[in-house]
Backbone as CSV, one residue per row, in Angstrom:
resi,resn,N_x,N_y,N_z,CA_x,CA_y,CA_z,C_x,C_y,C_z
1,UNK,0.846,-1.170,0.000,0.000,0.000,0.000,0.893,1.235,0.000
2,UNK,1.041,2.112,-1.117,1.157,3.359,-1.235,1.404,4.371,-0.309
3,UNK,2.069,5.264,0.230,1.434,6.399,0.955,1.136,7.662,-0.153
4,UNK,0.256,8.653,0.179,0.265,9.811,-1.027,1.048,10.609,0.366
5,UNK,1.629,11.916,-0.881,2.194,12.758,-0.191,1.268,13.958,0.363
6,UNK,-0.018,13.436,0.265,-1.494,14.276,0.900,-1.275,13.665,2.686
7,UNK,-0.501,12.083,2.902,-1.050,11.797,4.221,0.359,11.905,4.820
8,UNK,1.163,12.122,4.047,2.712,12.223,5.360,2.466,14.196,5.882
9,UNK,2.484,14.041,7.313,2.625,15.161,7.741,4.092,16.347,7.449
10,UNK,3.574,17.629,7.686,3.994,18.677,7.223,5.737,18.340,8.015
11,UNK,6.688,18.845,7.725,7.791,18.571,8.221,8.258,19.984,8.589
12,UNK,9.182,20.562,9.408,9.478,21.627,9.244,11.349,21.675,8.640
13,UNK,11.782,22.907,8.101,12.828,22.195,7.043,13.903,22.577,8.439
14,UNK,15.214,21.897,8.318,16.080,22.329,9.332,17.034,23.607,9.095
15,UNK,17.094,24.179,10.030,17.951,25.571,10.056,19.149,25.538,9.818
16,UNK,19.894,26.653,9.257,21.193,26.171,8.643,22.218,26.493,9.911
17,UNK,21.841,26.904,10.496,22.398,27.411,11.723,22.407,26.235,13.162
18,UNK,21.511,25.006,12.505,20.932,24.263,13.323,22.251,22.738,12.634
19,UNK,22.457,23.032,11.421,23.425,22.149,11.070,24.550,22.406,11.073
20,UNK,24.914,23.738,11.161,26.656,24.106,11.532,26.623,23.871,12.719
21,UNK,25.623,24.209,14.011,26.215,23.795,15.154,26.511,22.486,15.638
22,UNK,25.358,21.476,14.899,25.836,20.095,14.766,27.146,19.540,14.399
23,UNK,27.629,20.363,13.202,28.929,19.795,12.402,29.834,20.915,13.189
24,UNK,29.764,21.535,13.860,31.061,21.938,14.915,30.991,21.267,16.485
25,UNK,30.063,20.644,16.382,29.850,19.426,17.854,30.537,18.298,17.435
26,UNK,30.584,17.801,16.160,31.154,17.079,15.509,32.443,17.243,15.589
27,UNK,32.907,17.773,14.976,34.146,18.793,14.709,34.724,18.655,15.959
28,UNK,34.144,19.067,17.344,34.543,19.651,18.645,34.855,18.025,19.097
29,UNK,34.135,17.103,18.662,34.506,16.096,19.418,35.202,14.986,19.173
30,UNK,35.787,14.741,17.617,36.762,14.520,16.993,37.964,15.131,17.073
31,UNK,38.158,16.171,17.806,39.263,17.042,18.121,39.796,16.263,19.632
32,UNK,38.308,16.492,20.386,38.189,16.132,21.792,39.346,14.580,21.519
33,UNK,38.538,13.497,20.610,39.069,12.467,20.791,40.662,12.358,20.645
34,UNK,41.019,13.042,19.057,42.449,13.265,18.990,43.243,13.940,20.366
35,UNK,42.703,14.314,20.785,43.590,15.034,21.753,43.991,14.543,23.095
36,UNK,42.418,13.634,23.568,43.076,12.845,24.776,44.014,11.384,24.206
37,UNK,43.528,11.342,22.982,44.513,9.827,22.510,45.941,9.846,21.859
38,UNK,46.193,11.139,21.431,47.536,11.443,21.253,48.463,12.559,22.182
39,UNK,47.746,13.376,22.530,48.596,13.980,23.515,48.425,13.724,24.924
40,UNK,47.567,13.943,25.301,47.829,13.065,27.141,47.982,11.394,26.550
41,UNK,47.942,10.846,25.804,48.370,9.547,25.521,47.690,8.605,26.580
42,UNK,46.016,8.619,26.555,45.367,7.841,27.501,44.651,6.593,26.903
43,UNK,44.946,6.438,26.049,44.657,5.193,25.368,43.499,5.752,24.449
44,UNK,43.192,4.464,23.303,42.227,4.269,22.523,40.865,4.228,22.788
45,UNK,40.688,3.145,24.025,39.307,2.912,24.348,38.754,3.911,25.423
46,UNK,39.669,4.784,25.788,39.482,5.523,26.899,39.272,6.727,26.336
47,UNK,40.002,6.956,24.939,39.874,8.325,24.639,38.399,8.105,23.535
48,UNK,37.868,6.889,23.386,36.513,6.603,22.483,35.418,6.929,23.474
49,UNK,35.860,6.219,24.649,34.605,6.478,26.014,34.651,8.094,26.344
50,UNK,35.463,8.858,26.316,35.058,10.255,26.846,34.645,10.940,25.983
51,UNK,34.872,10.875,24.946,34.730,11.488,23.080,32.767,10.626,23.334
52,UNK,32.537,10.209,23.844,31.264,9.197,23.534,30.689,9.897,24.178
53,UNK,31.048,9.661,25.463,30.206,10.244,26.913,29.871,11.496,26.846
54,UNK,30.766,12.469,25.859,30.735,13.633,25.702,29.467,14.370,25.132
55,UNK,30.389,13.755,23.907,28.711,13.618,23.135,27.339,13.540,23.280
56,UNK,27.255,12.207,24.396,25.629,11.638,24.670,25.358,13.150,25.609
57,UNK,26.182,13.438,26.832,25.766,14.223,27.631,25.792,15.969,27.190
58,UNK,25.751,16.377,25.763,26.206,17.256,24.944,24.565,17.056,24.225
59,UNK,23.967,15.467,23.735,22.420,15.548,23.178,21.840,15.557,24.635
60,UNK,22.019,15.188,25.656,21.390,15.601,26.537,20.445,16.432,26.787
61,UNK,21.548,17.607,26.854,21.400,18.955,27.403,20.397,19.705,26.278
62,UNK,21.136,19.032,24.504,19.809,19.956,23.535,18.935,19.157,23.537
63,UNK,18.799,18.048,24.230,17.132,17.634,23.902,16.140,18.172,25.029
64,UNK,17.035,18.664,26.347,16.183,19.146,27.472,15.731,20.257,26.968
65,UNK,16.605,21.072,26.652,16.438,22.880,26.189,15.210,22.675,24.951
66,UNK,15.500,21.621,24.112,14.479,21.718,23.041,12.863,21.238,23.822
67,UNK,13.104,20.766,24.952,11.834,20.278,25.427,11.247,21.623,25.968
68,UNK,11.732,21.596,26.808,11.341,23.134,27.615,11.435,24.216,26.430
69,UNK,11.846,24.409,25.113,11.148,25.559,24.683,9.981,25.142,23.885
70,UNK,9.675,23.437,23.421,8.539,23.271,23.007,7.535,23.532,23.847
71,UNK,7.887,22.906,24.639,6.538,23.262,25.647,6.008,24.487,26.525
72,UNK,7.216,25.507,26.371,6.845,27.201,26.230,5.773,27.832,25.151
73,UNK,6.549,27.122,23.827,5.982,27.233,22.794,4.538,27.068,22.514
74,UNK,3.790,25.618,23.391,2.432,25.267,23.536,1.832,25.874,24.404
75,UNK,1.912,26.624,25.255,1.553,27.479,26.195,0.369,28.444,25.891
């Protein structure tokens, strides 16, 4: 069965400002990784776990902020 493009809901398009800060989180944490694994020289799996951890606790924080301004937003 088909979908028409009458029943997929409206999308909103993403901000370009919304994808550079992504690709400099990126950026920021590929740096992060090079840096604890070659210069403090703390290993591979150690410098993958903080480069990781970083990250997750980095979507954290924008999925809270994005919650709390949606739900300002519905107000």
């Amino acid at each position: 069965m088909a979908i028409d493009e009458s029943d997929r809901p409206a999308v909103a398009p993403v901000s370009g400002l919304t994808v550079a800060s992504y690709t400099l989180m990126g950026v920021g944490l590929i740096a992060w990784f090079l840096y604890g694994w070659l210069v403090q020289r703390q290993g591979l799996v150690n410098s993958i776990g903080e480069s990781a951890g970083t990250g997750f606790a980095i979507l954290l924080i924008v999925s809270i902020i994005g919650s709390m301004r949606r739900a300002r937003d519905t107000e």
